[in-house]
Biopython code that builds the backbone (N, CA, C, O; Angstrom):
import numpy as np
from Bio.PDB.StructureBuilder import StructureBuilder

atoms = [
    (1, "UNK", "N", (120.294, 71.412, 103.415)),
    (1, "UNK", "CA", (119.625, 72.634, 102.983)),
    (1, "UNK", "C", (119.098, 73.380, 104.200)),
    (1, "UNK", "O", (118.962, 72.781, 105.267)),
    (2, "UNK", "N", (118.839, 74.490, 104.089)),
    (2, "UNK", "CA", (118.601, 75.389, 105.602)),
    (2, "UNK", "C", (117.283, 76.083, 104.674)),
    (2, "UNK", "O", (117.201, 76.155, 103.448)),
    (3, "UNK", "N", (116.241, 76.587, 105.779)),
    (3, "UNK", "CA", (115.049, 76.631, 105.567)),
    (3, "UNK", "C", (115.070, 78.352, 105.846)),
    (3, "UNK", "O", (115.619, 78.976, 106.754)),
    (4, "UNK", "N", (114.211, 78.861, 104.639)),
    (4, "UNK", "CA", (114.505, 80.998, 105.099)),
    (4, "UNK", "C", (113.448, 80.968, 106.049)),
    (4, "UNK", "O", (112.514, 80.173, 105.943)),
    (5, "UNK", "N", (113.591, 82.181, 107.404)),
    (5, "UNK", "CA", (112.885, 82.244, 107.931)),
    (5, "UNK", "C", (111.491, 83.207, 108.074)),
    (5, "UNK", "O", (110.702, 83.369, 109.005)),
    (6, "UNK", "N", (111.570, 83.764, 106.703)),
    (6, "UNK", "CA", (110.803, 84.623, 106.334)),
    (6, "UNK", "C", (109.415, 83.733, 105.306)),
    (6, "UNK", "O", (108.241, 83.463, 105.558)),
    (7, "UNK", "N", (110.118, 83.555, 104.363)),
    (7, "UNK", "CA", (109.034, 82.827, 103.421)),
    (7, "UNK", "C", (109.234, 81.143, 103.162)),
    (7, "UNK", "O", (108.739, 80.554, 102.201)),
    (8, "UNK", "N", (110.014, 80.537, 104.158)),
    (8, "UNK", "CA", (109.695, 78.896, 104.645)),
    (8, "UNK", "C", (110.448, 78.395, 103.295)),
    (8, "UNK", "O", (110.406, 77.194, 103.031)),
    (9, "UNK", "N", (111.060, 79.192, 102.533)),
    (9, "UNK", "CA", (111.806, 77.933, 101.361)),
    (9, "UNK", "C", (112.626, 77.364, 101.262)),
    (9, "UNK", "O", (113.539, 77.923, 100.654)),
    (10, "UNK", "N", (112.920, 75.831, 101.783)),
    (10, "UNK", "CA", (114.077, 75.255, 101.486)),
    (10, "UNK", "C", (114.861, 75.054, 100.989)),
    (10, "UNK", "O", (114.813, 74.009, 100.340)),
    (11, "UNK", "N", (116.206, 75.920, 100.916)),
    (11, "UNK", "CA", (117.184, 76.426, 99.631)),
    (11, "UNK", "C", (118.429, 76.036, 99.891)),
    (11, "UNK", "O", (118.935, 76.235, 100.995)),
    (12, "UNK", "N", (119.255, 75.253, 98.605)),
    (12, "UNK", "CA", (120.644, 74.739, 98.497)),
    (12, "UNK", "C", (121.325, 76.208, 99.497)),
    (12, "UNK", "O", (121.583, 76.362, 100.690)),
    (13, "UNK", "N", (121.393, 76.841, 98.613)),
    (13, "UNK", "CA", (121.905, 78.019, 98.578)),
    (13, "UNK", "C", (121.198, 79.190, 99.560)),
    (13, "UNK", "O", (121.118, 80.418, 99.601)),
    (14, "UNK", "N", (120.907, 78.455, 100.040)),
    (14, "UNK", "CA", (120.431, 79.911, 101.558)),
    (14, "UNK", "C", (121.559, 80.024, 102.057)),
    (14, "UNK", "O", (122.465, 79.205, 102.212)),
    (15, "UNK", "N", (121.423, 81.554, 102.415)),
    (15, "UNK", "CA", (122.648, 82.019, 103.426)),
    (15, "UNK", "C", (122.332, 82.594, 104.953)),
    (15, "UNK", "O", (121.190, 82.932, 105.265)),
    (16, "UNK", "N", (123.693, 82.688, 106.073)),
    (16, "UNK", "CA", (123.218, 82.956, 107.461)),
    (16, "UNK", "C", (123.576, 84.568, 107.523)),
    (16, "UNK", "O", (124.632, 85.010, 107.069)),
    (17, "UNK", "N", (122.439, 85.490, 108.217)),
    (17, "UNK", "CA", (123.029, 86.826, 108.688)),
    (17, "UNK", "C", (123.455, 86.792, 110.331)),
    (17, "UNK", "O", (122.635, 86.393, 111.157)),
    (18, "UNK", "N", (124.567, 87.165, 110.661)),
    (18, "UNK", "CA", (124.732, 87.001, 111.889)),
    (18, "UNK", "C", (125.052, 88.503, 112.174)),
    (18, "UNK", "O", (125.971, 89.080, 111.593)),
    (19, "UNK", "N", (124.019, 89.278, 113.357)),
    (19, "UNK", "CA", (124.026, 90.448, 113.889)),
    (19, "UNK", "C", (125.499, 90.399, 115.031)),
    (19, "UNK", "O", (126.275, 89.525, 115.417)),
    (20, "UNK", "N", (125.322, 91.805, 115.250)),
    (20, "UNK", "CA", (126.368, 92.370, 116.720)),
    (20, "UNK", "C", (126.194, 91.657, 117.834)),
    (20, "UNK", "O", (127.047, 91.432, 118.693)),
    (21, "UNK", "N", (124.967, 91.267, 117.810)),
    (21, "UNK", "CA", (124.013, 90.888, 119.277)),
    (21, "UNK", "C", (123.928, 89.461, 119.308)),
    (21, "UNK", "O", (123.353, 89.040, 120.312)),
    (22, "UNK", "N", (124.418, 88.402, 118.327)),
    (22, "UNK", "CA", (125.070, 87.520, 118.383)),
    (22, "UNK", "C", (123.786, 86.522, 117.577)),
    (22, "UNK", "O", (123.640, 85.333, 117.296)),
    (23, "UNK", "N", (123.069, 87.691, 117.429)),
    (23, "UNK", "CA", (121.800, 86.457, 116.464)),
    (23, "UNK", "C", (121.980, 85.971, 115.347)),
    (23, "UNK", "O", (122.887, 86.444, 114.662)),
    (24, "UNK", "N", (121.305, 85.065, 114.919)),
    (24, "UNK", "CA", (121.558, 84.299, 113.296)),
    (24, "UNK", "C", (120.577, 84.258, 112.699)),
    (24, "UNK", "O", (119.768, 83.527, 113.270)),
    (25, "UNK", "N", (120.035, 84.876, 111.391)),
    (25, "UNK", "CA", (118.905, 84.870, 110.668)),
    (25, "UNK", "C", (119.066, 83.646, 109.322)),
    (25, "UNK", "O", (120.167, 83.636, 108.772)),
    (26, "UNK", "N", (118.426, 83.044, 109.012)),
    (26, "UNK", "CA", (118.766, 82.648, 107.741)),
    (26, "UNK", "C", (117.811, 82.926, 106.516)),
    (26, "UNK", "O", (116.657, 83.291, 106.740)),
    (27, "UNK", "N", (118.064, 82.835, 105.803)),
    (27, "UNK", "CA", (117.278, 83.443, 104.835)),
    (27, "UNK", "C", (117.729, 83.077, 102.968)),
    (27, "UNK", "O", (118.842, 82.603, 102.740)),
    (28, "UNK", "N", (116.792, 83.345, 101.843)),
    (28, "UNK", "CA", (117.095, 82.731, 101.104)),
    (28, "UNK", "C", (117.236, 83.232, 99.336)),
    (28, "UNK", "O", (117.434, 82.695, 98.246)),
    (29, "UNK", "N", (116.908, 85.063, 100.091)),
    (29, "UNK", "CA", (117.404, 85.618, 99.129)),
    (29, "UNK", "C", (117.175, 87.157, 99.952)),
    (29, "UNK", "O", (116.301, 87.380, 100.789)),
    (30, "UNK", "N", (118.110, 88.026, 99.510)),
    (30, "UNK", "CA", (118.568, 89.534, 99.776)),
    (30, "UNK", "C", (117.016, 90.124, 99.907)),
    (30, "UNK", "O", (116.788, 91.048, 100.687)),
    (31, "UNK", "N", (116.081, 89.596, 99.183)),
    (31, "UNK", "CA", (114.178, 90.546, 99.326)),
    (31, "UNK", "C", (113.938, 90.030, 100.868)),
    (31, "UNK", "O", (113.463, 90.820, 101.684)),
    (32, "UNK", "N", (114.296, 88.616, 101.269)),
    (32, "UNK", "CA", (113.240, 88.001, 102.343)),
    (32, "UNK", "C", (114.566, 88.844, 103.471)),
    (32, "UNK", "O", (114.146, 89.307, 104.532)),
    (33, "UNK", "N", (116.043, 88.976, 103.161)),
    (33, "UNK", "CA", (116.617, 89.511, 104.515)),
    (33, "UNK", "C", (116.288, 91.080, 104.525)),
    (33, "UNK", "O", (116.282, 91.643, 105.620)),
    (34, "UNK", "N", (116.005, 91.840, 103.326)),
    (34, "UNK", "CA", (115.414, 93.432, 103.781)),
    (34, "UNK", "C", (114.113, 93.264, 104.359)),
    (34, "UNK", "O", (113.460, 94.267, 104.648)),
    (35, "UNK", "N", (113.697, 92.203, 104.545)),
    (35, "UNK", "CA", (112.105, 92.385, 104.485)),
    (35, "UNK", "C", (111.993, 92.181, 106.164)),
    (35, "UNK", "O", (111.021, 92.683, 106.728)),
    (36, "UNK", "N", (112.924, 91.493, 106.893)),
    (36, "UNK", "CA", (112.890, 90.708, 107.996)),
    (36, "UNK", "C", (113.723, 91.538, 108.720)),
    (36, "UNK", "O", (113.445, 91.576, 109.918)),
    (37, "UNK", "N", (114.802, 92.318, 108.313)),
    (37, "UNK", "CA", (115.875, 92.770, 109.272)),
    (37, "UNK", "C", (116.174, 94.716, 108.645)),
    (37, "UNK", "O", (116.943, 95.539, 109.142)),
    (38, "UNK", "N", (115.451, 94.849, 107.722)),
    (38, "UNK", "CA", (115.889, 96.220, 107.607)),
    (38, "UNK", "C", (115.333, 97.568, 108.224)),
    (38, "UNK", "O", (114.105, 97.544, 108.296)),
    (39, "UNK", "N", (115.873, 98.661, 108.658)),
    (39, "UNK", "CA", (115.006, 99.488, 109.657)),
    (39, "UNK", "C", (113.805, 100.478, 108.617)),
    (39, "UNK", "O", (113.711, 100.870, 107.453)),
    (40, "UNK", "N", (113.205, 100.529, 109.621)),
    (40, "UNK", "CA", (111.984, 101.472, 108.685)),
    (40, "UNK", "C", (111.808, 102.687, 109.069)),
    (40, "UNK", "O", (111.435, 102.938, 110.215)),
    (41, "UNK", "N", (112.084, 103.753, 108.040)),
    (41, "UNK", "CA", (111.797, 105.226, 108.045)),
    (41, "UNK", "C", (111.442, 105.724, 108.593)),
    (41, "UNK", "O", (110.286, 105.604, 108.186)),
    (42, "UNK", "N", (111.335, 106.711, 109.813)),
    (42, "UNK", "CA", (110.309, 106.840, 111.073)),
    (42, "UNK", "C", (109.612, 108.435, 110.309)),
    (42, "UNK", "O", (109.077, 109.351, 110.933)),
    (43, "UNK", "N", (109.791, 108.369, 109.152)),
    (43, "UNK", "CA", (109.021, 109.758, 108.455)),
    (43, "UNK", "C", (108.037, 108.972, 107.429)),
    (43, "UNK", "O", (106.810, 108.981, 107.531)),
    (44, "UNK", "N", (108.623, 108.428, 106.625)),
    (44, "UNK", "CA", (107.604, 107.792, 105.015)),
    (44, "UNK", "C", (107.515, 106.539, 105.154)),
    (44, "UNK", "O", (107.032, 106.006, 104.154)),
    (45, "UNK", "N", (107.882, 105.560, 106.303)),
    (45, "UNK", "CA", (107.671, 103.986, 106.305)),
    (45, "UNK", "C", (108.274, 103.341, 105.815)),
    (45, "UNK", "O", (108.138, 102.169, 106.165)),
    (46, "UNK", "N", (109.661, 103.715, 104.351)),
    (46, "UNK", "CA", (109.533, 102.726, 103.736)),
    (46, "UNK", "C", (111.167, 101.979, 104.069)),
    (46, "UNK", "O", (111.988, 102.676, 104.667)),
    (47, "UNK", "N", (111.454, 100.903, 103.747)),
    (47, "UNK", "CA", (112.781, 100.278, 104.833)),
    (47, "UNK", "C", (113.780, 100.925, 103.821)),
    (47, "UNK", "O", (113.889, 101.246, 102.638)),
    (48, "UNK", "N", (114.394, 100.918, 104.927)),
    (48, "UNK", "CA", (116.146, 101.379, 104.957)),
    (48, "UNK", "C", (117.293, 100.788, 104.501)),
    (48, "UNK", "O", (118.208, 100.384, 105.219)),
    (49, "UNK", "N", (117.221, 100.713, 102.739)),
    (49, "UNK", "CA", (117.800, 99.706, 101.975)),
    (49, "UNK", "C", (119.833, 100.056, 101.936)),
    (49, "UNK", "O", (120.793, 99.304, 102.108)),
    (50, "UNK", "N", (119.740, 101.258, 101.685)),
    (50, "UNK", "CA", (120.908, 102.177, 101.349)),
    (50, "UNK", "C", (121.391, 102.751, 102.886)),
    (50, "UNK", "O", (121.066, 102.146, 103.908)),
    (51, "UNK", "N", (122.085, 103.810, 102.907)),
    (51, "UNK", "CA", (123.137, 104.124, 104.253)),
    (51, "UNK", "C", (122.215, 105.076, 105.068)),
    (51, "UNK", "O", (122.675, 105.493, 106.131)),
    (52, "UNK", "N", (120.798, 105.521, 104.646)),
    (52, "UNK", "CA", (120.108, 106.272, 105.705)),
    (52, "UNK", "C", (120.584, 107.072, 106.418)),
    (52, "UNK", "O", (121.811, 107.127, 106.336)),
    (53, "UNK", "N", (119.781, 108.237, 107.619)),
    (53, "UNK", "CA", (120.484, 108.940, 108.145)),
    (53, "UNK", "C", (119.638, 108.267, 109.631)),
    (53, "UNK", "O", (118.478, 107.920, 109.853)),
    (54, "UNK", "N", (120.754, 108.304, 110.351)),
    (54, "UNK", "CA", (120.317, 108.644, 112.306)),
    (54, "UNK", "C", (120.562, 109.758, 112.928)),
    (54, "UNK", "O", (121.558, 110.480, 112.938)),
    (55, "UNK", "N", (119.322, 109.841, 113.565)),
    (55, "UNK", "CA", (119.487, 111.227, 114.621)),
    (55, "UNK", "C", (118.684, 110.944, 115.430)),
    (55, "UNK", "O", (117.590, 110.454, 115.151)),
    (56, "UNK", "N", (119.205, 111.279, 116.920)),
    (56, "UNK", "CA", (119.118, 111.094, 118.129)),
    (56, "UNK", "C", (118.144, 109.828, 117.962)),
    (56, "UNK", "O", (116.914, 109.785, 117.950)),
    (57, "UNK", "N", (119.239, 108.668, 117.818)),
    (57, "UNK", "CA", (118.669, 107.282, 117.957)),
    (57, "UNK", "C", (117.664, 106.868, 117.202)),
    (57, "UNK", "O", (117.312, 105.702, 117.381)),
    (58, "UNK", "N", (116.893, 107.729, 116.111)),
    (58, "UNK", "CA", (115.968, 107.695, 114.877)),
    (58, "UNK", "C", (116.608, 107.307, 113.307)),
    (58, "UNK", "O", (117.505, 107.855, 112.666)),
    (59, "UNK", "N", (115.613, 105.948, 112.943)),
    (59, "UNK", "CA", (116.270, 105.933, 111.481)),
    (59, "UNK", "C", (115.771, 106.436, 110.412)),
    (59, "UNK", "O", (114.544, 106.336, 110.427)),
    (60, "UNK", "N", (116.285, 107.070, 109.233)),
    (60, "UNK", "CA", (115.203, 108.304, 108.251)),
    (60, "UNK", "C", (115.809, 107.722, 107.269)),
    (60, "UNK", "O", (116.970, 107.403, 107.527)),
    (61, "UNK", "N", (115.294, 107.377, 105.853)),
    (61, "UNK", "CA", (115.920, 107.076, 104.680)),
    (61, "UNK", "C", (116.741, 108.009, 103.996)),
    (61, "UNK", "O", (117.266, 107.708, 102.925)),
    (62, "UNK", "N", (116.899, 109.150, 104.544)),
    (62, "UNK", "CA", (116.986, 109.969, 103.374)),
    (62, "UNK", "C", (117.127, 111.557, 104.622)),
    (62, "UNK", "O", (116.428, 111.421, 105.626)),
    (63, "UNK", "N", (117.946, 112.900, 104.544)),
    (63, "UNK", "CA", (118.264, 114.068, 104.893)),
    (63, "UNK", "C", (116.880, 114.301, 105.023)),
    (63, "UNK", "O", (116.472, 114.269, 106.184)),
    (64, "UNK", "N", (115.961, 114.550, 104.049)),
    (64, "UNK", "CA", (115.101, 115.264, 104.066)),
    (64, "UNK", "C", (113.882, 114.844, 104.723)),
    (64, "UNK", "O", (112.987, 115.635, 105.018)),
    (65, "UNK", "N", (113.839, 113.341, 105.002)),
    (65, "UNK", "CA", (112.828, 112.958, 106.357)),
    (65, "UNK", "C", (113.497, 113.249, 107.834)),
    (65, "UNK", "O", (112.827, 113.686, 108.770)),
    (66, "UNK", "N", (114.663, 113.003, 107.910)),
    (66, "UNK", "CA", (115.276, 113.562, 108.831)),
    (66, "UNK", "C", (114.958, 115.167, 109.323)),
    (66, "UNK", "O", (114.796, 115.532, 110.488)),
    (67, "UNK", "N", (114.918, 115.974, 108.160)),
    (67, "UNK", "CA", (115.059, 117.521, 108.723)),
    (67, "UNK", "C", (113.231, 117.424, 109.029)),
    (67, "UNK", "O", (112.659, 118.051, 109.921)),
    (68, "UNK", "N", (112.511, 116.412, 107.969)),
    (68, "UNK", "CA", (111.083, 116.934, 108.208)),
    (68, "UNK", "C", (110.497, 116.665, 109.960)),
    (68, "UNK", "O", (109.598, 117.301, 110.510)),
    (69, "UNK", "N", (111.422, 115.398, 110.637)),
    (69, "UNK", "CA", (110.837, 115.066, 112.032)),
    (69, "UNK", "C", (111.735, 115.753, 113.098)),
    (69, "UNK", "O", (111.132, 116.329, 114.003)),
    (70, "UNK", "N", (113.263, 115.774, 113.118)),
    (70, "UNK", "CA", (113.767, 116.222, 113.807)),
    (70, "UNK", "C", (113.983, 117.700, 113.780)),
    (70, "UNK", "O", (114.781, 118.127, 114.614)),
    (71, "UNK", "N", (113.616, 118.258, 113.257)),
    (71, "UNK", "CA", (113.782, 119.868, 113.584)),
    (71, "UNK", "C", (115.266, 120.465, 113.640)),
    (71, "UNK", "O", (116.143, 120.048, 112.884)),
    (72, "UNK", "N", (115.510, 121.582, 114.693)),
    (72, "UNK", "CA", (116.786, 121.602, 114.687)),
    (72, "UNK", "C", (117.858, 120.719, 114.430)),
    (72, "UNK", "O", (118.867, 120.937, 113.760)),
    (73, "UNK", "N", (117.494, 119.592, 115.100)),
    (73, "UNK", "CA", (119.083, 118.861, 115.012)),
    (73, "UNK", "C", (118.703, 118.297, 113.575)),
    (73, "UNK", "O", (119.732, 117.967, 112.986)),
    (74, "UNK", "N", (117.556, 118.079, 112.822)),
    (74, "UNK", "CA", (117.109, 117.511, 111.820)),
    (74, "UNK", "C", (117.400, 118.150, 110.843)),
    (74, "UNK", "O", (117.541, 117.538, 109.784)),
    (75, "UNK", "N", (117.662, 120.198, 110.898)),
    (75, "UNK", "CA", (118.057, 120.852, 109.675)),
    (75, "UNK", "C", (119.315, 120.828, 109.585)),
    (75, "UNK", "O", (119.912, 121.599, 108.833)),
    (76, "UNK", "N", (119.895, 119.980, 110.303)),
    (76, "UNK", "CA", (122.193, 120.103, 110.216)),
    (76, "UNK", "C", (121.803, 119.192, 109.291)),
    (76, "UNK", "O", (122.135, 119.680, 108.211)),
    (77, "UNK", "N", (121.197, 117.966, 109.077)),
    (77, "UNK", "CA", (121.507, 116.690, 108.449)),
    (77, "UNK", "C", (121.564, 116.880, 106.907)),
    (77, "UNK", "O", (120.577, 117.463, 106.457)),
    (78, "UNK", "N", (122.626, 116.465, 105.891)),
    (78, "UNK", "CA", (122.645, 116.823, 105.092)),
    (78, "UNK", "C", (122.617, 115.361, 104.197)),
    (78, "UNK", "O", (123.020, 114.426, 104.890)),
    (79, "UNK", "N", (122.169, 114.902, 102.593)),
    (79, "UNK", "CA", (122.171, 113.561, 102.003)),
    (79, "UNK", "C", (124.252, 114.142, 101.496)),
    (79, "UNK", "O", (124.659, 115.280, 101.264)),
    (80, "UNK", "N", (124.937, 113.006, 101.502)),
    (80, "UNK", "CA", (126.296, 112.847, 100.634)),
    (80, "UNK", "C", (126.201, 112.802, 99.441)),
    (80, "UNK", "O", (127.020, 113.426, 98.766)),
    (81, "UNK", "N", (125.441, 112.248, 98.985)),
    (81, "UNK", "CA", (124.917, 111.799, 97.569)),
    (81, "UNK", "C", (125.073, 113.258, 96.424)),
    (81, "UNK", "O", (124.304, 114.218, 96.476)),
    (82, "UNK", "N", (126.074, 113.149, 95.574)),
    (82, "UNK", "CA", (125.777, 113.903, 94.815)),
    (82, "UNK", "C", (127.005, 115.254, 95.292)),
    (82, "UNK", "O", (127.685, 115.863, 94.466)),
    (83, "UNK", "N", (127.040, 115.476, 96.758)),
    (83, "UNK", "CA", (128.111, 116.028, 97.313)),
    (83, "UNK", "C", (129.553, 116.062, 96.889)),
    (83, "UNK", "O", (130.106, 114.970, 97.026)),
    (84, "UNK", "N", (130.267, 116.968, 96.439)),
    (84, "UNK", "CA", (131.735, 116.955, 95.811)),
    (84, "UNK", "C", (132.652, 117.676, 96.742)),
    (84, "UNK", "O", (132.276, 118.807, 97.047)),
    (85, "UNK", "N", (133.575, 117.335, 97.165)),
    (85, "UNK", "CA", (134.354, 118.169, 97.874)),
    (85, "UNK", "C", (135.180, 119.675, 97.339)),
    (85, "UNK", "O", (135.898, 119.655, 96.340)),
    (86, "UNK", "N", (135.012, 120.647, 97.962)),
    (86, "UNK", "CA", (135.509, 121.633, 97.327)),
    (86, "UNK", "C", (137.148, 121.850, 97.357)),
    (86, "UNK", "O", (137.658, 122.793, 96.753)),
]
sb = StructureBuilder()
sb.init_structure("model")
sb.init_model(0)
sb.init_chain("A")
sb.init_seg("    ")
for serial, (resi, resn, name, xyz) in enumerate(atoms, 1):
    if name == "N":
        sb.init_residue(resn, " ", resi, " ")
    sb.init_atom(name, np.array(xyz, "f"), 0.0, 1.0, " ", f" {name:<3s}", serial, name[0])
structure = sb.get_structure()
């Protein structure tokens, strides 16, 4: 059994996250790996569950925290969501 490294529970069924950067997290359910490894909003705080937006090296949940911090380059950013191609 492998032990999560977030909330210490020793689980049959824990699984390993292995990053780019060659690290290994383990963990023992999908709440304790957002909780430990997901980025946080640099507008409203709250983590970055879904595909988020980046700009100039900043992570935003969402277009519209994006346009609220980055300004110019922040009003190009648009959400996909909901978007249809013409």
């Amino acid at each position: 059994m492998a032990t999560c490294e977030v909330c210490g529970n020793d689980y049959w069924m824990a699984f390993e996250v292995h990053t780019v950067s060659g690290d290994v997290h383990t963990f023992d359910s999908f709440e304790c790996a957002i909780h430990r490894m997901a980025p946080i909003c640099e507008h409203c705080q709250v983590k970055i569950v879904g595909h988020g937006v980046e700009v100039n090296g900043r992570f935003f949940c969402c277009a519209h925290c994006a346009r609220a911090v980055e300004g110019a380059v922040g009003a190009e950013i648009r959400d996909a969501v909901g978007a249809r191609p013409a």
